[in-house]
C-alpha positions as CSV (number, residue, x, y, z in Angstrom):
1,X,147.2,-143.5,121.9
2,X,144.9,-146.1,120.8
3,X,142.7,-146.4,118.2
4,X,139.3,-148.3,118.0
5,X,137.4,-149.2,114.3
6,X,134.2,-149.5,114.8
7,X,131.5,-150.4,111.4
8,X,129.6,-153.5,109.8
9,X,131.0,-156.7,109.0
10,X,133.1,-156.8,106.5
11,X,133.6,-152.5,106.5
12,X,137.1,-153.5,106.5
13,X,138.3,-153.4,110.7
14,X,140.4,-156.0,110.7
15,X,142.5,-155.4,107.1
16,X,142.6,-151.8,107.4
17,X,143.7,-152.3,111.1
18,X,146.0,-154.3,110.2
19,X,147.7,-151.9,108.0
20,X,147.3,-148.6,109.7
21,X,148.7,-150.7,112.5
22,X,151.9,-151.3,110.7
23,X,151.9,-148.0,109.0
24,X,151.8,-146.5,112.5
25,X,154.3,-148.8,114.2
26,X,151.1,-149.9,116.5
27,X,149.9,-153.1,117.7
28,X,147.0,-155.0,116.3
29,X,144.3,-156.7,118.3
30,X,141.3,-158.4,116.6
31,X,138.7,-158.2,119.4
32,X,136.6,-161.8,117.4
33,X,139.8,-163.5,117.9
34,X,140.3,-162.6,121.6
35,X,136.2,-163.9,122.3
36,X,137.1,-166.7,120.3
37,X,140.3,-167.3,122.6
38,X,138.4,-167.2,125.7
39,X,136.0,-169.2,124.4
40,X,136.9,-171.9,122.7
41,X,134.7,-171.7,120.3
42,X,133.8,-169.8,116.3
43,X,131.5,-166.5,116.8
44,X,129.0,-168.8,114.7
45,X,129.2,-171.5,117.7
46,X,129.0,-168.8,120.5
47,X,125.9,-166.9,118.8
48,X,124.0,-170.7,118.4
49,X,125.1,-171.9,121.7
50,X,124.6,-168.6,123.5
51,X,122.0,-167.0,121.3
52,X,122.5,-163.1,120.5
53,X,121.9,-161.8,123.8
54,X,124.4,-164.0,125.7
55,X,126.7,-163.3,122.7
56,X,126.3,-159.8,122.7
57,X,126.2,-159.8,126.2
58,X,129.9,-161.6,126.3
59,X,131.0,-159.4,123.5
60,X,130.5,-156.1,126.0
61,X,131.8,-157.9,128.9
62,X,135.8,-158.8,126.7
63,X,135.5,-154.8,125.5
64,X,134.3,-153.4,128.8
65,X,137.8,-154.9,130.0
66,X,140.2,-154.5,127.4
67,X,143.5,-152.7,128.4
68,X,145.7,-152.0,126.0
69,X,148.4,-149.4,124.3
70,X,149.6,-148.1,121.6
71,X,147.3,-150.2,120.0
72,X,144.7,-150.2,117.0
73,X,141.7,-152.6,117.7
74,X,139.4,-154.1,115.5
75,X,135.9,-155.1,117.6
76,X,132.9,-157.2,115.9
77,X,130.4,-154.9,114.6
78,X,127.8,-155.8,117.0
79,X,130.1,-154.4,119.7
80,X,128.2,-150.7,119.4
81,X,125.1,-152.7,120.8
82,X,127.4,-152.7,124.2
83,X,127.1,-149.4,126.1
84,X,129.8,-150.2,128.9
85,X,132.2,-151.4,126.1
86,X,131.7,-148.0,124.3
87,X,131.7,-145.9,126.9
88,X,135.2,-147.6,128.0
89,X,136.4,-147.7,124.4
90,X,135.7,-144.1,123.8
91,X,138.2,-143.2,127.3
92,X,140.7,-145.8,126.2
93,X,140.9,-145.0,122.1
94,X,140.2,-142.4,119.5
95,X,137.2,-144.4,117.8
96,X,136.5,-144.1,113.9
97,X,133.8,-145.3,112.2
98,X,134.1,-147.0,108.8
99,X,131.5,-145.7,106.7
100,X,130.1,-147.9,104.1
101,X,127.5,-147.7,101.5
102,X,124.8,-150.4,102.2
103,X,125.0,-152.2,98.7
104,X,128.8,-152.3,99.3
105,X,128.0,-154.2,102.7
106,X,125.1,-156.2,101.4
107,X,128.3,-157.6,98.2
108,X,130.5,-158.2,101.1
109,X,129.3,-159.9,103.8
110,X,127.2,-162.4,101.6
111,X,125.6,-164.6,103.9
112,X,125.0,-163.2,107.4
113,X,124.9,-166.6,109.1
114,X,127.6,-168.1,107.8
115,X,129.7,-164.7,108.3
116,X,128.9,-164.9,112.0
117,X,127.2,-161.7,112.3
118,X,125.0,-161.3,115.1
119,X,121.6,-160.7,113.2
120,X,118.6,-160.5,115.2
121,X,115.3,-162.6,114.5
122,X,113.0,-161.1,111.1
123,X,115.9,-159.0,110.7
124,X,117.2,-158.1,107.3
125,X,120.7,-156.8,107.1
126,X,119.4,-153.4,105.6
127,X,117.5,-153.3,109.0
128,X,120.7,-154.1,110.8
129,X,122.6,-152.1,108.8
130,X,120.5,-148.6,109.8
131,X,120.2,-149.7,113.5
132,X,123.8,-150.1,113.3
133,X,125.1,-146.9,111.8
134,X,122.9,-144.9,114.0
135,X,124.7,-146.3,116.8
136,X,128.2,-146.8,115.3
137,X,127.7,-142.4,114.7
138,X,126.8,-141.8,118.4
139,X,130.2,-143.3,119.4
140,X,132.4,-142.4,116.6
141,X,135.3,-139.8,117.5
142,X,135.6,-139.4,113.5
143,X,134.1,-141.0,110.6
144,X,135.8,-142.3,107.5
145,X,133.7,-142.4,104.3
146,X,134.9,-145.5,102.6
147,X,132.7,-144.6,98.9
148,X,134.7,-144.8,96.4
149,X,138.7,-145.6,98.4
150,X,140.5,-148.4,97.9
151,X,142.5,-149.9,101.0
152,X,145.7,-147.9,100.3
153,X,143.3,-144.7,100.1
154,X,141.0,-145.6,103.7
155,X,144.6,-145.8,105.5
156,X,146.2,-142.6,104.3
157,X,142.5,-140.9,105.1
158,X,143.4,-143.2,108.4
159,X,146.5,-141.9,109.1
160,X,145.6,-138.5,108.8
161,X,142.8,-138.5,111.5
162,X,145.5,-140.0,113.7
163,X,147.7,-137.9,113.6
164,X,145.0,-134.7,114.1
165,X,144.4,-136.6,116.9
166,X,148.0,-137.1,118.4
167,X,148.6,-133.2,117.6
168,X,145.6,-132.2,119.9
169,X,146.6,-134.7,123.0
């Protein structure tokens, strides 16, 4: 079994991944640092070199080939923007999206640019935000309602959509 968080920057992906991961005696695989591998370069130097299309369009290409196991993975948030990528996702991985209140995003992430975050042009990040989400809920499995958790909270919530998952396989 697998297991693939999907939400906005800075919903908590990689930190709650990372912990569920170890909770679950899974693997951990950070989807930014596998682009950034191939690469060669920061997200920041991809999106300014490539522009958002040929980032996005690289981003859907890595997640449209991953292959793993036993393995929770932690994508960029613009990764719902690739079809193939979800569509392959959703066959490979139980996919959970993190919930997050906007203002709790918005105290987060700070500045969009400097974060990396693949922000289209006259964009705000409330506009990205409800593009986003509407996405992020087509391809959700589950959803996890972060309001009000703290980390040790979002993995036991985590944990427990896991393993209602593993029962039913």
């Amino acid at each position: 079994m697998n297991i693939c968080l999907i939400g906005m920057p800075s919903s908590g992906k990689s930190v709650l991944g990372v912990l569920l991961a170890k909770k679950l005696g899974m693997s951990f695989l950070d989807m930014d640092l596998v682009i950034q591998e191939k690469t060669g370069q920061l997200l920041r130097e991809i999106i300014a070199e490539r522009g958002r299309e040929g980032f996005l369009l690289l981003e859907e290409e890595v997640g449209a080939e991953l292959s793993m196991d036993n393995t929770v993975l932690a994508p960029g948030g613009s990764i719902c923007y690739g079809k193939r990528a979800m569509e392959h996702l959703r066959e490979i991985s139980l996919v959970i999206f993190l919930d997050v209140p906007f203002s709790e995003v918005e105290k987060r992430i700070g500045d969009p640019v400097k974060r990396g975050v693949a922000i289209p042009d006259g964009f705000t990040l409330k506009d990205l935000y409800n593009e986003r989400k509407a996405l992020y809920l087509q391809y959700a499995h589950e959803i996890l309602n972060e309001e009000g958790l703290n980390p040790e909270e979002c993995v036991e919530a985590l944990v427990r959509i896991a393993e209602k998952h593993r029962k039913l396989l």
